[in-house]
Biopython code that builds the backbone (N, CA, C, O; Angstrom):
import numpy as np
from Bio.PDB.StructureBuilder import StructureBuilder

atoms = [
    (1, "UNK", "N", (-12.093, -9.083, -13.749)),
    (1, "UNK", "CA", (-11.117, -8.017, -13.779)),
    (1, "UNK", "C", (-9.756, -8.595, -14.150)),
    (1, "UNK", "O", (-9.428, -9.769, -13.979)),
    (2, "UNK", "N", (-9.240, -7.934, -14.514)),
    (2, "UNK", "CA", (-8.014, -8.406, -15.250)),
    (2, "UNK", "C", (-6.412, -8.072, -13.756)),
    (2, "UNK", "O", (-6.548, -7.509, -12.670)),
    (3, "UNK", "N", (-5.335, -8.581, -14.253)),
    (3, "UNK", "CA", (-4.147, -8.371, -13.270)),
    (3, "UNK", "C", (-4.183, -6.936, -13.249)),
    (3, "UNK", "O", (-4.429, -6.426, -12.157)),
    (4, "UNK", "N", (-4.020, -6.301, -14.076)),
    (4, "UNK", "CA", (-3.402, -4.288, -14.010)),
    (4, "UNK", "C", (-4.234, -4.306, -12.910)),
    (4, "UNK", "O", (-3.790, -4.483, -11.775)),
    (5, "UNK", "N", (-5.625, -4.107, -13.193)),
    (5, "UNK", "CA", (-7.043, -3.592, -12.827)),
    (5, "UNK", "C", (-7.002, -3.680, -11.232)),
    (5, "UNK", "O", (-7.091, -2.737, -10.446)),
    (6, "UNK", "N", (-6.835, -5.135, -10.920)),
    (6, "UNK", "CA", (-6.671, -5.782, -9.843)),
    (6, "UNK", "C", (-5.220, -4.823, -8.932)),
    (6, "UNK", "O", (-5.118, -4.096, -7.944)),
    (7, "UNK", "N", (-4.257, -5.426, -10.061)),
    (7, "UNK", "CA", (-3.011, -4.268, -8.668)),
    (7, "UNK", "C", (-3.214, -2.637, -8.616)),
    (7, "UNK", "O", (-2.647, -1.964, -7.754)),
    (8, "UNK", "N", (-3.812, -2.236, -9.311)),
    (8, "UNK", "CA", (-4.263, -0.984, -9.255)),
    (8, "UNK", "C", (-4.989, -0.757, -8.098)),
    (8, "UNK", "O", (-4.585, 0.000, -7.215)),
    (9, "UNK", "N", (-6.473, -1.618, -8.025)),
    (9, "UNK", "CA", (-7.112, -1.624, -7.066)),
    (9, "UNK", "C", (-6.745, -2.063, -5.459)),
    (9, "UNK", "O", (-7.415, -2.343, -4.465)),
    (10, "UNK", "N", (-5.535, -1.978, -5.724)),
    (10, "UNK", "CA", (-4.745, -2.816, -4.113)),
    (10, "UNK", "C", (-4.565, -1.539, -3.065)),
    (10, "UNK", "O", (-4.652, -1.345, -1.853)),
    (11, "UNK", "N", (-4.285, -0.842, -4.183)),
    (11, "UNK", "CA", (-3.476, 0.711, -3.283)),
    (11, "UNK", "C", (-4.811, 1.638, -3.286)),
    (11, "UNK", "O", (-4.608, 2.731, -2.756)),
    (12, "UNK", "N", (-5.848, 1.483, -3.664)),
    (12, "UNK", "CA", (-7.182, 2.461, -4.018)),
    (12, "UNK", "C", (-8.268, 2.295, -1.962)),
    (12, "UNK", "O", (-9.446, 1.996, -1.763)),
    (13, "UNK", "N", (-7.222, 2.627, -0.990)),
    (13, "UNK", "CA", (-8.161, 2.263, 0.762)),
    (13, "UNK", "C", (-8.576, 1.216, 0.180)),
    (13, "UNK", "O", (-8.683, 0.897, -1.004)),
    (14, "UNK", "N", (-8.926, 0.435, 1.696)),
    (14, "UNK", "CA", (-8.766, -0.962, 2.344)),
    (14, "UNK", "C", (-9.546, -1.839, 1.823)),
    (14, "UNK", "O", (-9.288, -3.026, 1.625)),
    (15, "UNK", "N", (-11.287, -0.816, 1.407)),
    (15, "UNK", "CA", (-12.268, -1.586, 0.741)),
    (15, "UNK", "C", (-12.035, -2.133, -0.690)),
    (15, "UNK", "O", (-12.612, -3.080, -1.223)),
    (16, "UNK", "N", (-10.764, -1.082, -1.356)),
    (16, "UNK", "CA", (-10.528, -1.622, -2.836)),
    (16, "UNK", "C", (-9.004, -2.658, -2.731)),
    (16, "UNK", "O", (-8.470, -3.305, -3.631)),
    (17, "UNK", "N", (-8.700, -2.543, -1.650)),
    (17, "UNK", "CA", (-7.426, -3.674, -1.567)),
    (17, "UNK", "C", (-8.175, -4.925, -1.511)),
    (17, "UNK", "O", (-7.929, -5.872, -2.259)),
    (18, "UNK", "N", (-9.714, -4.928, -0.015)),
    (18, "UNK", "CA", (-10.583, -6.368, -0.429)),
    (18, "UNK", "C", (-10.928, -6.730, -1.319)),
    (18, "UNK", "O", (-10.987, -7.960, -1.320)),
    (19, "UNK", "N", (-11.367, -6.066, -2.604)),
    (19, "UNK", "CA", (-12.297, -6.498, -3.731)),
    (19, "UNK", "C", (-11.149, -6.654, -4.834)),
    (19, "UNK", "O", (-11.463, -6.947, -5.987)),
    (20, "UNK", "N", (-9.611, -6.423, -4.411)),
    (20, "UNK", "CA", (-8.815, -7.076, -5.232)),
    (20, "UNK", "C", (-8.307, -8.304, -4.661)),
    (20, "UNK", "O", (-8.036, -9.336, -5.274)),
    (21, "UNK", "N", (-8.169, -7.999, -2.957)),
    (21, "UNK", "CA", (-7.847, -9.787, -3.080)),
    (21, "UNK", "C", (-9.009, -10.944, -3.129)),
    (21, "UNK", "O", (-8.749, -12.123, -3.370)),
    (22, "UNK", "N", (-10.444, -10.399, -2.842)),
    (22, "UNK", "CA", (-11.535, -11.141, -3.217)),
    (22, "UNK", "C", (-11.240, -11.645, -4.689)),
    (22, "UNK", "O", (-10.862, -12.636, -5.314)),
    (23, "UNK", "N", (-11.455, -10.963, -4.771)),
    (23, "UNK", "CA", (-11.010, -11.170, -7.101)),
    (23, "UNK", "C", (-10.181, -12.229, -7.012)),
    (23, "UNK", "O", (-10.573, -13.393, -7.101)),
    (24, "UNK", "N", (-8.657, -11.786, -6.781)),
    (24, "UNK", "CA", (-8.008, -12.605, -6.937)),
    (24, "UNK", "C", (-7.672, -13.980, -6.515)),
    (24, "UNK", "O", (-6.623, -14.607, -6.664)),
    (25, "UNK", "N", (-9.037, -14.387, -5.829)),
    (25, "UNK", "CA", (-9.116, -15.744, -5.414)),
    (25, "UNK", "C", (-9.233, -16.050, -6.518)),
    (25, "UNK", "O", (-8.344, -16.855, -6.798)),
    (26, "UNK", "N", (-10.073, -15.778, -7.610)),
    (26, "UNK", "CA", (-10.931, -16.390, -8.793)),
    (26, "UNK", "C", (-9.991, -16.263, -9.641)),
    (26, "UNK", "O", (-10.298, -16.530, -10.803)),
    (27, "UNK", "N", (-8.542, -15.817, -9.360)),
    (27, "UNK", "CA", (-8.258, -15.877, -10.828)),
    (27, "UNK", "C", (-7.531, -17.413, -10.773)),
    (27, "UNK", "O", (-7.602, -18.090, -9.747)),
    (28, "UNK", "N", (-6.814, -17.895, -12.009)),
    (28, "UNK", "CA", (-6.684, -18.969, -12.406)),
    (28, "UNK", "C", (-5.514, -18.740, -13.816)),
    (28, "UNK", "O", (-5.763, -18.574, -15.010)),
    (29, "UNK", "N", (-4.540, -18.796, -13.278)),
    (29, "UNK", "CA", (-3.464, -19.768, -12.357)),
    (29, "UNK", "C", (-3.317, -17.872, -11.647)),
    (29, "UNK", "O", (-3.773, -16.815, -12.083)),
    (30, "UNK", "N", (-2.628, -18.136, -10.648)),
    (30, "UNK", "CA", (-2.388, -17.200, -9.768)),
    (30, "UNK", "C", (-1.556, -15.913, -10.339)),
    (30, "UNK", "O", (-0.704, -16.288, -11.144)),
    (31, "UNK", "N", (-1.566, -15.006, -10.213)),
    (31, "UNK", "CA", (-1.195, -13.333, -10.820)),
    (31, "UNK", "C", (-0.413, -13.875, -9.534)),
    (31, "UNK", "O", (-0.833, -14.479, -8.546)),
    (32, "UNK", "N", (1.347, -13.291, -10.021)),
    (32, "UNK", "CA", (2.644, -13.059, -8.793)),
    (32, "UNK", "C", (2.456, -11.427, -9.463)),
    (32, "UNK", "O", (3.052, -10.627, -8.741)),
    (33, "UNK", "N", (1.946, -10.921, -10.359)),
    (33, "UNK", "CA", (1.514, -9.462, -10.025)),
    (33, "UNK", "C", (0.596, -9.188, -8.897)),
    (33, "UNK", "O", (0.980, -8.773, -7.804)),
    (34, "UNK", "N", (-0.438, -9.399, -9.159)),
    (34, "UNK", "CA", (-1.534, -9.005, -7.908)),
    (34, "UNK", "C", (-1.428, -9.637, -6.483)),
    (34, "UNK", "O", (-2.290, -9.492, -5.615)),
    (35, "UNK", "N", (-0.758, -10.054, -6.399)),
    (35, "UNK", "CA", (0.039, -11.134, -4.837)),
    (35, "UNK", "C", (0.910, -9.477, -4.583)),
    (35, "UNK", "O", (0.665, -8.597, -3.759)),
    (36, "UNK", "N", (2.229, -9.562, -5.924)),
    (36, "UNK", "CA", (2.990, -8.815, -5.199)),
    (36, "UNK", "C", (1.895, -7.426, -4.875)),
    (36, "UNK", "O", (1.436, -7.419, -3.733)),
    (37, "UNK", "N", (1.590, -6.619, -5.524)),
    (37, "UNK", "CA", (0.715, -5.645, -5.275)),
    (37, "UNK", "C", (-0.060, -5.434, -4.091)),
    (37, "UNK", "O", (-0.241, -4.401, -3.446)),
    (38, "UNK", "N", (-0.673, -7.109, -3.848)),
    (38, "UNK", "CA", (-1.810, -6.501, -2.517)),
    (38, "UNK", "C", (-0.671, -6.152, -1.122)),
    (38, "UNK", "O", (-0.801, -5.326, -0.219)),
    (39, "UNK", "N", (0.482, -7.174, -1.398)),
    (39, "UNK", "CA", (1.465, -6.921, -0.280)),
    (39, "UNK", "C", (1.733, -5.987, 0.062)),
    (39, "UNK", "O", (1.538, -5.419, 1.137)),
    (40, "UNK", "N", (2.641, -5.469, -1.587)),
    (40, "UNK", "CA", (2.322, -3.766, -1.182)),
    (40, "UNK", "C", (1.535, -3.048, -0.453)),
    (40, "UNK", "O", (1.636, -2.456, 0.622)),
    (41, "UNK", "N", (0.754, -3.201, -1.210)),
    (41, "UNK", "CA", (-0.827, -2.265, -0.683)),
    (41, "UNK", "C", (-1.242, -2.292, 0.860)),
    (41, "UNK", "O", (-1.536, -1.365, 1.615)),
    (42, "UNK", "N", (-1.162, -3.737, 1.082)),
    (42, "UNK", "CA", (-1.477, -3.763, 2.600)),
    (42, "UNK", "C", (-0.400, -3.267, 3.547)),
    (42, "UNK", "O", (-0.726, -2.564, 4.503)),
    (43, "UNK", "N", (0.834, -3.587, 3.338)),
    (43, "UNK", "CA", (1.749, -2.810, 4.090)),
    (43, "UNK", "C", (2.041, -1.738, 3.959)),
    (43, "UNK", "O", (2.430, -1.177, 4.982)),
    (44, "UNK", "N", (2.017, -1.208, 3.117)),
    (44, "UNK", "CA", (1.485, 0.100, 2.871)),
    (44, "UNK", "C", (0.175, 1.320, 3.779)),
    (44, "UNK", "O", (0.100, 2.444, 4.276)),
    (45, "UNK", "N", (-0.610, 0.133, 3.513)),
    (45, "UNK", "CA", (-2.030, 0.646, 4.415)),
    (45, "UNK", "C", (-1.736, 0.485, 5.967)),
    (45, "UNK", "O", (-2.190, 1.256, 6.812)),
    (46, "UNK", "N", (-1.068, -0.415, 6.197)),
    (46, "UNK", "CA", (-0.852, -0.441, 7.687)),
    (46, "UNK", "C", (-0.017, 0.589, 8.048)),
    (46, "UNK", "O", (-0.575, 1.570, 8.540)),
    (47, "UNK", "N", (1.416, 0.623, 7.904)),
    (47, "UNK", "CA", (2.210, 1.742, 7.808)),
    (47, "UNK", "C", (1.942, 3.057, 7.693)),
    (47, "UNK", "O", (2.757, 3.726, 8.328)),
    (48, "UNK", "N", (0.941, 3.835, 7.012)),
    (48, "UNK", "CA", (0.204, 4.645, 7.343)),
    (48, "UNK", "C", (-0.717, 4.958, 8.532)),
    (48, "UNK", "O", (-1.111, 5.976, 9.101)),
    (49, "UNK", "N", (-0.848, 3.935, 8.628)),
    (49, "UNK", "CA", (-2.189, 4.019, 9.951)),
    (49, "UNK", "C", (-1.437, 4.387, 11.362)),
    (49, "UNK", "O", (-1.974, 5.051, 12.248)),
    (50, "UNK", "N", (-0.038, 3.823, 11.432)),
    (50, "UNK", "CA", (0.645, 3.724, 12.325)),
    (50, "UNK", "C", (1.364, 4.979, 12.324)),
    (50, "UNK", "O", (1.427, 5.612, 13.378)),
    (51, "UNK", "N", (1.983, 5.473, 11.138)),
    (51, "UNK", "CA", (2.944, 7.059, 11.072)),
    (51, "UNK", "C", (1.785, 7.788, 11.381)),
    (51, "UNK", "O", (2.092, 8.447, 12.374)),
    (52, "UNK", "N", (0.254, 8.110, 10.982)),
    (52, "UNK", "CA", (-0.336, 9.078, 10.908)),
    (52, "UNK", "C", (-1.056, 8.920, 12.466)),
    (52, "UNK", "O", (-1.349, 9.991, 12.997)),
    (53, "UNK", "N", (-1.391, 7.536, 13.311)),
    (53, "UNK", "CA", (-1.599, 7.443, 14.982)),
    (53, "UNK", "C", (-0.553, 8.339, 15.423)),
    (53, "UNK", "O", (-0.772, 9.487, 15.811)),
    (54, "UNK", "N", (0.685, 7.752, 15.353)),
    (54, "UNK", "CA", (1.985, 8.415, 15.538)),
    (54, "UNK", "C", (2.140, 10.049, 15.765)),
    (54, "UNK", "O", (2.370, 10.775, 16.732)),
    (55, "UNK", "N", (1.937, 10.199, 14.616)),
    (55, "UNK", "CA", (1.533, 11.913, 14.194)),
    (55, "UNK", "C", (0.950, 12.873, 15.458)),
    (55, "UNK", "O", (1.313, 13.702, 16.293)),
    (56, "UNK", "N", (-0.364, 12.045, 14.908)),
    (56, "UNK", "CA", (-1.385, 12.651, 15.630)),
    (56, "UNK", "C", (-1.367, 12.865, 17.342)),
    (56, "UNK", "O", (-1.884, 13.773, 17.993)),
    (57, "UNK", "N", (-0.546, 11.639, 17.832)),
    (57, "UNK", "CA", (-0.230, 11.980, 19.190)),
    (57, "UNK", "C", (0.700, 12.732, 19.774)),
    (57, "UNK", "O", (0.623, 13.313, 20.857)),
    (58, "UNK", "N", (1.812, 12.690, 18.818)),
    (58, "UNK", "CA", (2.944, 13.146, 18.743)),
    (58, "UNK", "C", (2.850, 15.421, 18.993)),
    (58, "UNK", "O", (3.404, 16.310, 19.640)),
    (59, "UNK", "N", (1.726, 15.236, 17.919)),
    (59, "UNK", "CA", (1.688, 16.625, 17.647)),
    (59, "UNK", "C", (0.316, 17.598, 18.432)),
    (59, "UNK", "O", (-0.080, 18.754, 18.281)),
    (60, "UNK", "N", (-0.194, 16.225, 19.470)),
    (60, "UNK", "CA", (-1.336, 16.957, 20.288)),
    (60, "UNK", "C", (-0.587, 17.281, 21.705)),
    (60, "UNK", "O", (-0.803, 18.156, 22.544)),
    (61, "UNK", "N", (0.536, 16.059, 21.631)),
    (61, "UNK", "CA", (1.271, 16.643, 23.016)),
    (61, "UNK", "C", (2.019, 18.188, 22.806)),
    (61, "UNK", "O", (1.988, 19.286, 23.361)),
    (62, "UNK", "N", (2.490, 17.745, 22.011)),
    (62, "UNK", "CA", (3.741, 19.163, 21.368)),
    (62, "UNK", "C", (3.254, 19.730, 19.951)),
    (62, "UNK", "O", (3.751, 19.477, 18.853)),
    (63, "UNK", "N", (2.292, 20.461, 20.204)),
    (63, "UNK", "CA", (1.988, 21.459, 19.033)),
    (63, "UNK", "C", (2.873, 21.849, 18.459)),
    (63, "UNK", "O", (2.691, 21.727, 17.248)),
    (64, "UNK", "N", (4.398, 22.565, 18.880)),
    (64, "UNK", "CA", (5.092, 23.055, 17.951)),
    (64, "UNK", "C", (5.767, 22.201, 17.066)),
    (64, "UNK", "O", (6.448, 22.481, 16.079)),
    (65, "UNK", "N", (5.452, 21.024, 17.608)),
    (65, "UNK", "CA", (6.017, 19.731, 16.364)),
    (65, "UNK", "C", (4.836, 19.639, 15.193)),
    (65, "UNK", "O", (4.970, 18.662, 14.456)),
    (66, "UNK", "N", (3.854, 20.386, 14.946)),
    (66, "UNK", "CA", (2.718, 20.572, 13.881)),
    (66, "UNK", "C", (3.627, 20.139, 12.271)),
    (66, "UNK", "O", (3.205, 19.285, 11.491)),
    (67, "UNK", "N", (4.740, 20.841, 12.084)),
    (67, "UNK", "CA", (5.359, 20.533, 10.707)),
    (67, "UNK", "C", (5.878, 19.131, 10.223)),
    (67, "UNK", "O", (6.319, 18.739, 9.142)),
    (68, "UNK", "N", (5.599, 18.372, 11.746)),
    (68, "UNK", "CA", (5.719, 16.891, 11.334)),
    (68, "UNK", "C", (4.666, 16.102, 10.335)),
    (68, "UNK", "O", (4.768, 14.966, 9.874)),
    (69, "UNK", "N", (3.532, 17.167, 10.140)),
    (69, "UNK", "CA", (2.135, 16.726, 9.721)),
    (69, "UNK", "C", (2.790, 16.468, 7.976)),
    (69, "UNK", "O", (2.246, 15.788, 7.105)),
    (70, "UNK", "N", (3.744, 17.038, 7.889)),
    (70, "UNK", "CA", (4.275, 16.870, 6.196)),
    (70, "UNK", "C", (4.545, 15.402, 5.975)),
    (70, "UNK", "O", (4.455, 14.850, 4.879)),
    (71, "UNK", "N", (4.870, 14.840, 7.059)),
    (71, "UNK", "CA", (5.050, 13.304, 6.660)),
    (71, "UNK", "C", (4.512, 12.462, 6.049)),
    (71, "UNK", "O", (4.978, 11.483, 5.466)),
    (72, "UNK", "N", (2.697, 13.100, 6.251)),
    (72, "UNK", "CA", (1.700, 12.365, 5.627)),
    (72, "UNK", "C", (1.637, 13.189, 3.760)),
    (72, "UNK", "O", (0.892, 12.752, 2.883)),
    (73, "UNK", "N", (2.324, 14.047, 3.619)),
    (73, "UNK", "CA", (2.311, 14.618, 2.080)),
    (73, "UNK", "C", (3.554, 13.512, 1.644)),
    (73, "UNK", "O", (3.645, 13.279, 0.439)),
    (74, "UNK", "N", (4.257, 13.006, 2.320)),
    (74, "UNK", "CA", (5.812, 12.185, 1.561)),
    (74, "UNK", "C", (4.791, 10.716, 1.584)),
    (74, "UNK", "O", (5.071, 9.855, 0.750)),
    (75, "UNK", "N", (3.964, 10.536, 2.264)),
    (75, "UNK", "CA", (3.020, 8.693, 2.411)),
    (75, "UNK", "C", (2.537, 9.112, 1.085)),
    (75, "UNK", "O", (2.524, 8.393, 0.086)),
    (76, "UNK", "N", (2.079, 10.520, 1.167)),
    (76, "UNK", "CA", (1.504, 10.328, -0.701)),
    (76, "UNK", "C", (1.971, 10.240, -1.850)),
    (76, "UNK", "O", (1.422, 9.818, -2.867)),
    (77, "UNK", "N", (2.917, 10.609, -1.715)),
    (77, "UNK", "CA", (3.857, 10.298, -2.671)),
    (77, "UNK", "C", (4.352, 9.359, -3.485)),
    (77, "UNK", "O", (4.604, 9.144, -4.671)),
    (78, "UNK", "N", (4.421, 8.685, -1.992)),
    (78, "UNK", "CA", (4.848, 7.487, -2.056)),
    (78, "UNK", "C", (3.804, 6.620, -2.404)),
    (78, "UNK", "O", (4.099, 5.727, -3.197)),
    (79, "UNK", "N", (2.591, 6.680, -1.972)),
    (79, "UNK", "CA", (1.653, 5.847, -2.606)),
    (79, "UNK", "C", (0.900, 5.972, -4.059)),
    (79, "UNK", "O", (0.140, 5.173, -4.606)),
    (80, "UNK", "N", (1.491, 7.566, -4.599)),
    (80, "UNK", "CA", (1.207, 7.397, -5.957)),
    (80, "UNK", "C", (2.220, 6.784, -6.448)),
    (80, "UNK", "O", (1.786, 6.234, -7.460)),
    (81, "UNK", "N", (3.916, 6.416, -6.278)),
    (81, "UNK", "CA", (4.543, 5.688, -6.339)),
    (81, "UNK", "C", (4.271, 3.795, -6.665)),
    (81, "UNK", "O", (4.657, 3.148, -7.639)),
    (82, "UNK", "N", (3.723, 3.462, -5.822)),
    (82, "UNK", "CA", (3.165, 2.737, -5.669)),
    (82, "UNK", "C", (1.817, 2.174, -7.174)),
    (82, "UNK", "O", (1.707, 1.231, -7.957)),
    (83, "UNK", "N", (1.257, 3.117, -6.932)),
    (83, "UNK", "CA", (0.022, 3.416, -8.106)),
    (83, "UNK", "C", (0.606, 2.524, -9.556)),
    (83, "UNK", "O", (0.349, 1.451, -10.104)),
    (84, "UNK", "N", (1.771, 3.988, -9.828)),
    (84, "UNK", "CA", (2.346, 4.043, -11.241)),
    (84, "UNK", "C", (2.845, 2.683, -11.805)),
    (84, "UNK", "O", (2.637, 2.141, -12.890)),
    (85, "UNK", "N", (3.627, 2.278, -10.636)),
    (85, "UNK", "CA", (3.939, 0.589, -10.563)),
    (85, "UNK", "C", (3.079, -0.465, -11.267)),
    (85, "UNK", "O", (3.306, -1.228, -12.206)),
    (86, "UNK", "N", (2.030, -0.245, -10.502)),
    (86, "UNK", "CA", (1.198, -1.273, -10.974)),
    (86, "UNK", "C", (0.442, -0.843, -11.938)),
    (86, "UNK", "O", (-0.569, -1.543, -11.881)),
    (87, "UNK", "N", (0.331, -0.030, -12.870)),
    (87, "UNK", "CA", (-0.274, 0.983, -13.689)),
    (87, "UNK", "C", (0.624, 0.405, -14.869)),
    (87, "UNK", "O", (0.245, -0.011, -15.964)),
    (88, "UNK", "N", (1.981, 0.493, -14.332)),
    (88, "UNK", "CA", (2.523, 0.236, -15.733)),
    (88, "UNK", "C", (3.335, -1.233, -15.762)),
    (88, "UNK", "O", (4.342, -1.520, -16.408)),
    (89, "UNK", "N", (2.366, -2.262, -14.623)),
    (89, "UNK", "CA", (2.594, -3.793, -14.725)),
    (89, "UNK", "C", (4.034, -4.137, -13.897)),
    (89, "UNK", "O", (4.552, -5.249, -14.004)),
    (90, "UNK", "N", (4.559, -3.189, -13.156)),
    (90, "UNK", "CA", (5.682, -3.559, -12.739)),
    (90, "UNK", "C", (5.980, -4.245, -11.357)),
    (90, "UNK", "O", (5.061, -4.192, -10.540)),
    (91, "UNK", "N", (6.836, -4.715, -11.082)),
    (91, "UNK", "CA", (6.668, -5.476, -9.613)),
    (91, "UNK", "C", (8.049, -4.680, -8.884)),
    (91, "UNK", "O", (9.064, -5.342, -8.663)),
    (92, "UNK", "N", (7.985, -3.264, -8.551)),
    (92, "UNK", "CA", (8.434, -2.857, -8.165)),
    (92, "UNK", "C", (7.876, -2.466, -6.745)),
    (92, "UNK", "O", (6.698, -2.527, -6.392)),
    (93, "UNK", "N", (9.113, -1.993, -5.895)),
    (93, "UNK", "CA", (8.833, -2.100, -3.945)),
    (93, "UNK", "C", (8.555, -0.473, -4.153)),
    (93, "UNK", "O", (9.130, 0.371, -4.842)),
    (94, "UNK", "N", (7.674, -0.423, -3.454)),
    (94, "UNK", "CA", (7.156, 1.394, -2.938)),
    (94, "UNK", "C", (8.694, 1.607, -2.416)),
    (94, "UNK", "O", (9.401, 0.740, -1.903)),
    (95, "UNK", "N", (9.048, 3.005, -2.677)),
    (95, "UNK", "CA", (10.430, 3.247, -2.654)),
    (95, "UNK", "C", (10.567, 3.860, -1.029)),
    (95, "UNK", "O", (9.965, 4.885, -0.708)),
    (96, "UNK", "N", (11.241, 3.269, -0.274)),
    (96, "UNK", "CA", (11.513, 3.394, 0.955)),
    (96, "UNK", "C", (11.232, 2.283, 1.844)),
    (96, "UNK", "O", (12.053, 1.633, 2.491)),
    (97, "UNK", "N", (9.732, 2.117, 1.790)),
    (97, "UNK", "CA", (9.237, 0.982, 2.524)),
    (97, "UNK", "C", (8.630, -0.349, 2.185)),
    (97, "UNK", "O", (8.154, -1.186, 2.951)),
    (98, "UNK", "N", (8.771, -0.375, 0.574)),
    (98, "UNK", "CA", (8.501, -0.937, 0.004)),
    (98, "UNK", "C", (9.481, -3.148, 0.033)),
    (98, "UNK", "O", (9.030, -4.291, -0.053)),
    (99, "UNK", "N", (10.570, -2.658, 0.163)),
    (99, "UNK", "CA", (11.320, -3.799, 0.845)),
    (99, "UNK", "C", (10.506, -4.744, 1.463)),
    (99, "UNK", "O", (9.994, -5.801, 1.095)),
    (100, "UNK", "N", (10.518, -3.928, 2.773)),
    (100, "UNK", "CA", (9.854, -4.594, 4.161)),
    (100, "UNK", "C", (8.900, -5.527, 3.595)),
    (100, "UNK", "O", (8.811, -6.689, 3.990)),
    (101, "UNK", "N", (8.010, -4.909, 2.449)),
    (101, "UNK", "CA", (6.653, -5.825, 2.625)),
    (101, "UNK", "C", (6.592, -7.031, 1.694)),
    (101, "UNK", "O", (5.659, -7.798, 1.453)),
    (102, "UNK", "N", (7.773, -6.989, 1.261)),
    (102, "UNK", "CA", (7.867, -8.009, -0.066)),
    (102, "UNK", "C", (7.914, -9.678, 0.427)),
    (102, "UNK", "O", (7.886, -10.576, -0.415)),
    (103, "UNK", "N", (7.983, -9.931, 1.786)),
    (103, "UNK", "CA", (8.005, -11.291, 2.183)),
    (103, "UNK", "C", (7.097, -11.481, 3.280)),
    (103, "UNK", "O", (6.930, -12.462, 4.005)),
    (104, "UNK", "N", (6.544, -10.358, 3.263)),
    (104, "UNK", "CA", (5.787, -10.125, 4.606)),
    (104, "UNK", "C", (4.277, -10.822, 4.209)),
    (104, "UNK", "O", (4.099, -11.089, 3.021)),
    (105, "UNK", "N", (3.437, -11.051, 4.965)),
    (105, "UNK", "CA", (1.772, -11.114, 4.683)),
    (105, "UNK", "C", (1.451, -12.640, 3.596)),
    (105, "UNK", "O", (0.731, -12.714, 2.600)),
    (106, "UNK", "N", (2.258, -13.672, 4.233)),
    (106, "UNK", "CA", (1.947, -15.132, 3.672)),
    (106, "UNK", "C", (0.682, -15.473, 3.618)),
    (106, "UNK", "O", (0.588, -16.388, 2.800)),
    (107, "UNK", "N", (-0.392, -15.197, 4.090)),
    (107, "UNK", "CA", (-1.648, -15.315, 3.640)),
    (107, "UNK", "C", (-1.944, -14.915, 2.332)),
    (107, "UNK", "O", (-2.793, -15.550, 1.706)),
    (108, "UNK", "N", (-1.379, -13.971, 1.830)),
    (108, "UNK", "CA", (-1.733, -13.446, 0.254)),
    (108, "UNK", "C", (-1.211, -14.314, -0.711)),
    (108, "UNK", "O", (-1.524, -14.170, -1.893)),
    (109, "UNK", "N", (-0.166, -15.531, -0.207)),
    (109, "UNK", "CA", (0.380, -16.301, -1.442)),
    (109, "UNK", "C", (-0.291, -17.341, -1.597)),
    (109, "UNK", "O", (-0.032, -18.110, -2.523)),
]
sb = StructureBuilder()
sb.init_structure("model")
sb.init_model(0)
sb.init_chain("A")
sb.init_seg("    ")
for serial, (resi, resn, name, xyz) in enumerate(atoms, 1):
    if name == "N":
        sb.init_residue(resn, " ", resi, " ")
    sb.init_atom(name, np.array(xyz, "f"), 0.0, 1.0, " ", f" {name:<3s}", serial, name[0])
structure = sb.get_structure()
């Protein structure tokens, strides 16, 4: 698989973030695309898991907080954000939270 293919596959759930950083053991000399990407991707994936736990407890105590559930339509957004990036080869930060993850997750380098 090639770099695009690979950062594409970072942001595609958890099983296609593995089979891009599996991949990207094999590549040769190292993609600082698909590094930056899985970072993304994984902080990304975590960060979700945590707003949408969040959510979900948030809005079983206090039902009338239900319109908080939109938060998870702005994660999408943001993760087609994310997508386009690496779609069109760029090493750009998911816009908001995208920062955070750029030094984060030293195992991926």
């Amino acid at each position: 698989m090639n770099n695009k293919t690979l950062s594409i596959l970072s942001y595609i759930t958890i099983i296609g973030w593995l089979i891009a950083f599996v991949k990207s053991k094999d590549l040769n000399p190292k993609s600082d695309l698909v590094t930056y990407h899985l970072r993304q991707g994984f902080g990304f994936f975590i960060l979700s898991i945590i707003i949408n736990i969040a959510l979900t407890i948030v809005v079983s105590i206090v039902p009338a907080l239900s319109f908080l559930n939109y938060i998870s339509l702005i994660l999408l957004i943001l993760w087609v954000f994310g997508v386009i990036n690496a779609v069109n080869e760029q090493k750009k930060p998911i816009p908001v939270f995208g920062k955070i993850f750029e030094d984060k997750f030293d195992f991926l380098g």
